[in-house]
C-alpha positions in Angstrom: 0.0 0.0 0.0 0.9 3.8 -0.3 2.7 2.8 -3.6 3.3 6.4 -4.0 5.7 7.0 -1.0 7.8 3.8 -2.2 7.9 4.2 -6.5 11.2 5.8 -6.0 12.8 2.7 -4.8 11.6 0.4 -7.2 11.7 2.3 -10.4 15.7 3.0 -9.4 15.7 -0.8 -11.0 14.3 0.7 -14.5 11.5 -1.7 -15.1 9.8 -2.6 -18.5 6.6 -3.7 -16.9 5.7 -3.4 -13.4 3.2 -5.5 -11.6 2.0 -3.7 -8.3 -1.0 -5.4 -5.5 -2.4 -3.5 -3.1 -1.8 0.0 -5.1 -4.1 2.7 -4.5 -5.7 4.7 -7.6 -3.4 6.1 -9.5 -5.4 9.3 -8.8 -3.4 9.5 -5.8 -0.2 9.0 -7.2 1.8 11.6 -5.4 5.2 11.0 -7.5 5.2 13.2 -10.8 8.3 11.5 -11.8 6.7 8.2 -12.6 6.8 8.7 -15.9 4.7 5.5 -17.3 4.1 5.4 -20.5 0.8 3.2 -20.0 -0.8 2.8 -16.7 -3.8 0.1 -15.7 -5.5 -0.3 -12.6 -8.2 -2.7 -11.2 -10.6 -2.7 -7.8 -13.2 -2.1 -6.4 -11.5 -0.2 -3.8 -9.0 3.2 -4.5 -7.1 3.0 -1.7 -5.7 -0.9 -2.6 -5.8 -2.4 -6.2 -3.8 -3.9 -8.8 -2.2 -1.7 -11.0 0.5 -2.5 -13.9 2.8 -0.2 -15.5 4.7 0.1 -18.5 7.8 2.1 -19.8 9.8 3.0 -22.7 7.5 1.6 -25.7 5.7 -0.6 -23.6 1.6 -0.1 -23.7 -0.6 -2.1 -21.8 -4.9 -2.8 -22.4 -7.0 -4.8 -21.0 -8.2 -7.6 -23.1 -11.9 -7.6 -23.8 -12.1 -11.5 -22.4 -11.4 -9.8 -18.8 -13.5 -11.5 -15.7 -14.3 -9.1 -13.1 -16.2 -11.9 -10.9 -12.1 -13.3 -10.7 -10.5 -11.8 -7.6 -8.2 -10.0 -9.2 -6.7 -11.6 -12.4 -6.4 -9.1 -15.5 -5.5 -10.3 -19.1 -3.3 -7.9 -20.9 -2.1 -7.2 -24.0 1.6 -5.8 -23.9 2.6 -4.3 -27.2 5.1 -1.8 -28.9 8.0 -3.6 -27.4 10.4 -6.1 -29.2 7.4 -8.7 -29.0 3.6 -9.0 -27.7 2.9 -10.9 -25.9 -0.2 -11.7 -23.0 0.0 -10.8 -19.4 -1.8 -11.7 -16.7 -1.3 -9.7 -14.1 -2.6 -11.2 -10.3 -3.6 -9.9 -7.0 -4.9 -13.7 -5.4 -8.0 -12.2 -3.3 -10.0 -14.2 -0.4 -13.1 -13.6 -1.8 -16.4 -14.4 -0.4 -16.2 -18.3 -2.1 -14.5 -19.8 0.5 -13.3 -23.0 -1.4 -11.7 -20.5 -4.5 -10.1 -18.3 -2.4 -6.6 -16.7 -3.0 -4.3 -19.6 -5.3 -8.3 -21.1 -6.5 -8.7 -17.2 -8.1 -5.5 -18.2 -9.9 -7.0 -21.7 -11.0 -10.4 -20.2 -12.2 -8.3 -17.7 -14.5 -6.1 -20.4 -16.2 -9.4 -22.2 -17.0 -11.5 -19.3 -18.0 -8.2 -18.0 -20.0 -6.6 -21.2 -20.7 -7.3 -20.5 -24.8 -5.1 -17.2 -24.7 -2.3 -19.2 -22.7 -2.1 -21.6 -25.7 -0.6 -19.0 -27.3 3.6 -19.3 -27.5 4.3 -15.8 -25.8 2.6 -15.5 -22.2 3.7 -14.2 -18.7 1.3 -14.5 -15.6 2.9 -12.8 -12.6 1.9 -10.8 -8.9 0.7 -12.0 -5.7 -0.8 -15.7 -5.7 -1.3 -15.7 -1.8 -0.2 -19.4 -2.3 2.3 -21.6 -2.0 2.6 -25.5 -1.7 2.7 -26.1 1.8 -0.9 -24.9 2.2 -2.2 -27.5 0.0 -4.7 -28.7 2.2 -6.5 -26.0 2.8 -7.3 -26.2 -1.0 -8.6 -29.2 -2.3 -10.7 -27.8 -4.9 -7.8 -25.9 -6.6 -4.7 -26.0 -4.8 -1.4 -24.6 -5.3 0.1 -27.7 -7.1 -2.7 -28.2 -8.8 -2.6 -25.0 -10.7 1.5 -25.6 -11.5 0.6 -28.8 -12.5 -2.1 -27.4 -14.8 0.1 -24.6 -16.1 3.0 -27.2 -16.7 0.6 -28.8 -19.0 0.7 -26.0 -20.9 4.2 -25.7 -21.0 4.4 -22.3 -18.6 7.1 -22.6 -16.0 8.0 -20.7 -12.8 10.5 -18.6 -13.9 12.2 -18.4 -9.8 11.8 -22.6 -9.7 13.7 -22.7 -13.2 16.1 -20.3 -13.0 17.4 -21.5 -9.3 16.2 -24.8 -9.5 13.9 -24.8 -6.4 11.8 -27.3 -5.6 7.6 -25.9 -5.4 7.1 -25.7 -1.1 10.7 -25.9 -0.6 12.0 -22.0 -1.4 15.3 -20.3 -0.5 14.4 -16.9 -0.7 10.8 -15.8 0.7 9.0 -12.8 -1.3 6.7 -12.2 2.1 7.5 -11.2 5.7 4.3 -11.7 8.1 3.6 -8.8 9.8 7.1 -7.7 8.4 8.7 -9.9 11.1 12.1 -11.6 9.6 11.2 -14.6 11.5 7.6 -15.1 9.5 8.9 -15.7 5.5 6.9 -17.3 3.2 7.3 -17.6 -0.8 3.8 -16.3 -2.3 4.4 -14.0 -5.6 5.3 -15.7 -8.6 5.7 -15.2 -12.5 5.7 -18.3 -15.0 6.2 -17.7 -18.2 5.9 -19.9 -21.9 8.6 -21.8 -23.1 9.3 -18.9 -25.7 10.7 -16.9 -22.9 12.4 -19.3 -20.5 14.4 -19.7 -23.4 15.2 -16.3 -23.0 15.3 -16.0 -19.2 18.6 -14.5 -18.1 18.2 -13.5 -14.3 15.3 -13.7 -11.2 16.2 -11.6 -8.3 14.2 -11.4 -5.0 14.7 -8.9 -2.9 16.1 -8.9 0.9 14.5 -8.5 3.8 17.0 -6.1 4.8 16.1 -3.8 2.0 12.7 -3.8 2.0 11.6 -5.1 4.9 11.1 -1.1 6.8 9.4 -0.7 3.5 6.7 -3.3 2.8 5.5 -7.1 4.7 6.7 -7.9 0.2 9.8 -7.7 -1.3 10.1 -7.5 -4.9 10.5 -10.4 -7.5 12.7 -9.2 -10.7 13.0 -11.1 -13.8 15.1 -10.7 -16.7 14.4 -11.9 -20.2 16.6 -11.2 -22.8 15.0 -8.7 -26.1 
């Protein structure tokens, strides 16, 4: 939250494409250096949505397949760059149907969108709220159920690849409960198609002594080559 008294820090990486949960409107942006050069934002609520931003030739819109009743997944189309390609952007949301809740948001979207992630060029990436070890708590749509799924379609986590991690089992936590070192957990994510784990060159996750005084988060980076 109060994306606008952190952008500094994160856009001193010079992103492409940033992903952003819990970012209030950008109507409240109070950073006139942002400089985006495309800017979308989802929610019911002003104060805490998703937002995505783009820079350099980058453009984002929202595809007209979008779901609102899925809490919050948005389909992109990312153009004007070296290639287009599909994003889908994710904010994993409770939600008022108890068995879908957080990763099962994330299982309903690669069903409803699971014809657009055919296609060779896709990145889905942002805050699942999931992770293996709370399978059990899912047994309609858990967490290995939707990377099983999503292996199926040949889409691959890019952090699991790149450092060869085991799903459950990760080194470097992207969440801090209550901001407390002691409380990590590994819940954000970005797979991606085989036509850019070809191209994957780094995945970075950021320290808790960086970020923690910042945010309970810390950010995942990824790297593609083009």
């Amino acid at each position: 939250m109060a994306f606008r008294k952190k952008a500094d820090l994160i856009l001193a990486h010079q992103p492409d494409i940033l992903i952003v949960p819990e970012c209030e409107h950008p109507d409240k942006f109070l950073n006139p250096e942002l400089n985006a050069a495309s800017v979308l934002w989802y929610g019911s609520n002003k104060n805490k949505g998703l937002a995505v931003f783009s820079f350099g030739e980058y453009q984002l819109s929202l595809m007209s397949i979008h779901d609102e009743d899925i809490k919050i997944v948005c389909p992109i189309a990312v153009t004007g760059g070296e290639v287009d390609f599909c994003l889908l952007a994710a904010w994993a949301q409770r939600t008022t149907d108890y068995d879908y809740r957080h990763i099962g948001q994330i299982w309903k979207a690669v069903h409803h969108y699971e014809d657009i992630l055919k296609e060779d060029k896709i990145i889905i990436a942002g805050d699942f709220n999931s992770n293996v070890i709370w399978d059990k708590n899912h047994r309609l749509a858990s967490h290995s159920m939707t990377v099983k799924k999503l292996s199926d379609m040949n889409i691959q986590s890019v952090y699991h690849t790149h450092h060869l991690q085991i799903q459950g089992n990760e080194l470097h936590p992207t969440f801090h409960l209550y901001r407390h070192e002691n409380k990590p957990y590994h819940i954000d994510y970005c797979f991606a198609s085989e036509y850019f784990i070809k191209k994957l060159v780094s995945v970075d996750v950021g320290s808790f002594e960086d970020w923690g005084k910042h945010s309970d988060h810390t950010p995942l980076s990824v790297t593609f080559n083009d």
